[in-house]
N, CA and C atoms as a LAMMPS dump frame, in Angstrom:
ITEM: TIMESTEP
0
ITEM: NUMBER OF ATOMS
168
ITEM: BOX BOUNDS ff ff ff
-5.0000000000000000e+02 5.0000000000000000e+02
-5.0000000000000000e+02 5.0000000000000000e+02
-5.0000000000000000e+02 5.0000000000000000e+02
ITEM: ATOMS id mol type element x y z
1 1 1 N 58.246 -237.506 212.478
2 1 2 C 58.776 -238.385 213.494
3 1 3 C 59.251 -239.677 212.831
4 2 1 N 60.338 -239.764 213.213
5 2 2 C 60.902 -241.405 212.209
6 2 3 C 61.397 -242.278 213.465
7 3 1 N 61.058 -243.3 213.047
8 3 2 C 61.835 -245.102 214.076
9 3 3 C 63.013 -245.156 213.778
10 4 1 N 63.922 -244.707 214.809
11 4 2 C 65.069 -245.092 215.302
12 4 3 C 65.483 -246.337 214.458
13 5 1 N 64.544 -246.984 214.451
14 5 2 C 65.43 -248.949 214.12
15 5 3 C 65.122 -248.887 212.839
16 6 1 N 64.615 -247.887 212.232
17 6 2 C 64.133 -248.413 210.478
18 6 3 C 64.9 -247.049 209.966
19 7 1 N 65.94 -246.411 210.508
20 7 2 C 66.395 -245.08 209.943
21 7 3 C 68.174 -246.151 209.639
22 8 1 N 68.493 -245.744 208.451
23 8 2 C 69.737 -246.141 208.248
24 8 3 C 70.963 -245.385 207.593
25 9 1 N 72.046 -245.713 207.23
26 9 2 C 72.819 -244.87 206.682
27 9 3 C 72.925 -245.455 205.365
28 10 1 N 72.699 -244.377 204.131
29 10 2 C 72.648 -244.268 203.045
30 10 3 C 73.741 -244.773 201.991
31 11 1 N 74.824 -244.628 202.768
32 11 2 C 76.599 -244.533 202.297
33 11 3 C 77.154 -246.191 202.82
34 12 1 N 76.253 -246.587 203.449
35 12 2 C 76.717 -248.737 203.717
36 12 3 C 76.433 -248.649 204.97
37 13 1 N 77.214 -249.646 205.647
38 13 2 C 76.773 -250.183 206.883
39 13 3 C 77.402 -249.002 208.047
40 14 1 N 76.367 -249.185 208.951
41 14 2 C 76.99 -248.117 210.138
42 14 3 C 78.17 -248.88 211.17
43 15 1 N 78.784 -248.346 212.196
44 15 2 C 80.004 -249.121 212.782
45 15 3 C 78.921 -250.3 213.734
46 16 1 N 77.533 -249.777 214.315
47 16 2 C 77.666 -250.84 215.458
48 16 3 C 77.043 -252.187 214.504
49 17 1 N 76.126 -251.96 212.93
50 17 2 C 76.157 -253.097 212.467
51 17 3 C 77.374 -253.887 211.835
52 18 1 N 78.529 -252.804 211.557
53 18 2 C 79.71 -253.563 211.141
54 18 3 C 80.321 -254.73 212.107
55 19 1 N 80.056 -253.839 213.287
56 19 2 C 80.455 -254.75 214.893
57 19 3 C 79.897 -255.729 215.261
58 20 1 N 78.782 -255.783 214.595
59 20 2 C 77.919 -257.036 215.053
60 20 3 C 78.199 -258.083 213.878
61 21 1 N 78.096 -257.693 213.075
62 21 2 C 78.575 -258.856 211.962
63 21 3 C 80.033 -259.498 212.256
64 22 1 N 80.867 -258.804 212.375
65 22 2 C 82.09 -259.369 213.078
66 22 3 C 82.354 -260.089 213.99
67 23 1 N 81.472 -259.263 215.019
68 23 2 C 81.335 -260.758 215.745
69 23 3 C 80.804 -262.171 215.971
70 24 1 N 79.567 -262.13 215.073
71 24 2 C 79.163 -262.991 214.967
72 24 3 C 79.754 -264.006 214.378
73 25 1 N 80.091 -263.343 212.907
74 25 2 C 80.902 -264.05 212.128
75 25 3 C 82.303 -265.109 212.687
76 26 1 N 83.247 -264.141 213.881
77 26 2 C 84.374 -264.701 214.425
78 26 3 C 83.543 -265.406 215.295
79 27 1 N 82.431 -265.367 216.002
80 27 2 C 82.003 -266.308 216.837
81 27 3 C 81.933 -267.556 216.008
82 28 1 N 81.03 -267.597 214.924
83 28 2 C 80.612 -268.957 214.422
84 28 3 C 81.96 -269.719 213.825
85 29 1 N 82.996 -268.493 213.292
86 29 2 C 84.461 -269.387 212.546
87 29 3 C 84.969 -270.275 213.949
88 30 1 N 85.326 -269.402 214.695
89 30 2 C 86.027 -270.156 216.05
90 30 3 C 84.801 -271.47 216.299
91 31 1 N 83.534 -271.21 216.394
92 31 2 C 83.144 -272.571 216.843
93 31 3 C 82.932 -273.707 215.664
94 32 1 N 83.108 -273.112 214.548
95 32 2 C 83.331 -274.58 213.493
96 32 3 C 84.947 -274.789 213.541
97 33 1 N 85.914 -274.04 214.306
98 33 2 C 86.933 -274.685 214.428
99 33 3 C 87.016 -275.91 215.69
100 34 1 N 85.95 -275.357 216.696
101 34 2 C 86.401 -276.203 217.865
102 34 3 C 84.797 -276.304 218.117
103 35 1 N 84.413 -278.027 217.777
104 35 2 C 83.273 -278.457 217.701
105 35 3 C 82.508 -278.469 219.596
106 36 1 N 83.693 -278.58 219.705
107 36 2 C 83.392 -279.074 221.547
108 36 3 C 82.812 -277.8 222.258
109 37 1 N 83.186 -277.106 221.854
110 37 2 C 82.27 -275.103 222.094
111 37 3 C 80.809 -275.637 222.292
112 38 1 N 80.523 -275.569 221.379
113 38 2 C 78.716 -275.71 220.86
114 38 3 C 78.507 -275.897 219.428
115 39 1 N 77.13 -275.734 219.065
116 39 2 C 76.889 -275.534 217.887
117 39 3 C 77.11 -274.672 217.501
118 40 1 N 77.948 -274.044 215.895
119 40 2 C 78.296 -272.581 215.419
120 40 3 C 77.149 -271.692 215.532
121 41 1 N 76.601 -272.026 214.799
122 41 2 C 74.766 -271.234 214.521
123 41 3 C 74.445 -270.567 216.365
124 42 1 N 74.619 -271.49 217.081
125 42 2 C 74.073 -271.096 218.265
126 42 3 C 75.044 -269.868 219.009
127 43 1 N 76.472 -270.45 218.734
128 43 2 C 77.128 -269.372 219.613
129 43 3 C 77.434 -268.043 218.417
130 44 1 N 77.379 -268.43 217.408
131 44 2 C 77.314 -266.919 216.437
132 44 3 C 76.272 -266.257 217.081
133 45 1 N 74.832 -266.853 217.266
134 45 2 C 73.855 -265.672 217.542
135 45 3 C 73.717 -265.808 218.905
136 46 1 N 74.293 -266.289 219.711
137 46 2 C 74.756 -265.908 221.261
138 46 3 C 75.508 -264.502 221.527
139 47 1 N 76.359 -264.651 220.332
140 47 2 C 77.09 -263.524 220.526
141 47 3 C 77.372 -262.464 219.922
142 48 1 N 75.739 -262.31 218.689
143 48 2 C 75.229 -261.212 218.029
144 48 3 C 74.364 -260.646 219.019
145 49 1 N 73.318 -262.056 219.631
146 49 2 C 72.213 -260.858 220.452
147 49 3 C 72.994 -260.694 221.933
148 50 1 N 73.884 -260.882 222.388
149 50 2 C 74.667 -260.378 223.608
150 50 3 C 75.679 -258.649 222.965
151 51 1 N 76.289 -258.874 221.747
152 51 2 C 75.677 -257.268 221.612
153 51 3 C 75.137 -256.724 221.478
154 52 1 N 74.121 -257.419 220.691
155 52 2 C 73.157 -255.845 220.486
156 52 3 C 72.539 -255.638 221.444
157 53 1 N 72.277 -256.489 222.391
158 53 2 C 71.895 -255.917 223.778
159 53 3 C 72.872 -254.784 224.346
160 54 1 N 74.051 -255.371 224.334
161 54 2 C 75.335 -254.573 225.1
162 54 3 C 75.15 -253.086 224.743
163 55 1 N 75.422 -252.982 223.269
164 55 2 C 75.609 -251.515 222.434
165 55 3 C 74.044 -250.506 222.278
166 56 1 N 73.148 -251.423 222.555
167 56 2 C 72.034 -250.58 222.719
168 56 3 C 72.424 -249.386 223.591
């Protein structure tokens, strides 16, 4: 019996962690472009853990 969350792919990253890095990433660029958003840090992982909720 193996954990779902500790099983990975061998060959690099799988698509929904590729997806999440992406977004995070474009979240935090866009908010160090436009300070008036929020803090980067905050809306990057606003909008890492709003997917991984989503894609669960």
């Amino acid at each position: 019996m193996s954990i779902p969350a500790l099983e990975f792919n061998v060959n690099g990253l799988d698509t929904r962690t590729a997806v999440l890095l992406l977004a995070g990433a474009s979240g935090t660029y866009i908010a160090f472009l436009h300070p008036a958003v929020g803090g980067a840090l905050l809306v990057g992982l606003a909008v890492v853990g709003l997917l991984h909720t989503l894609l669960r």
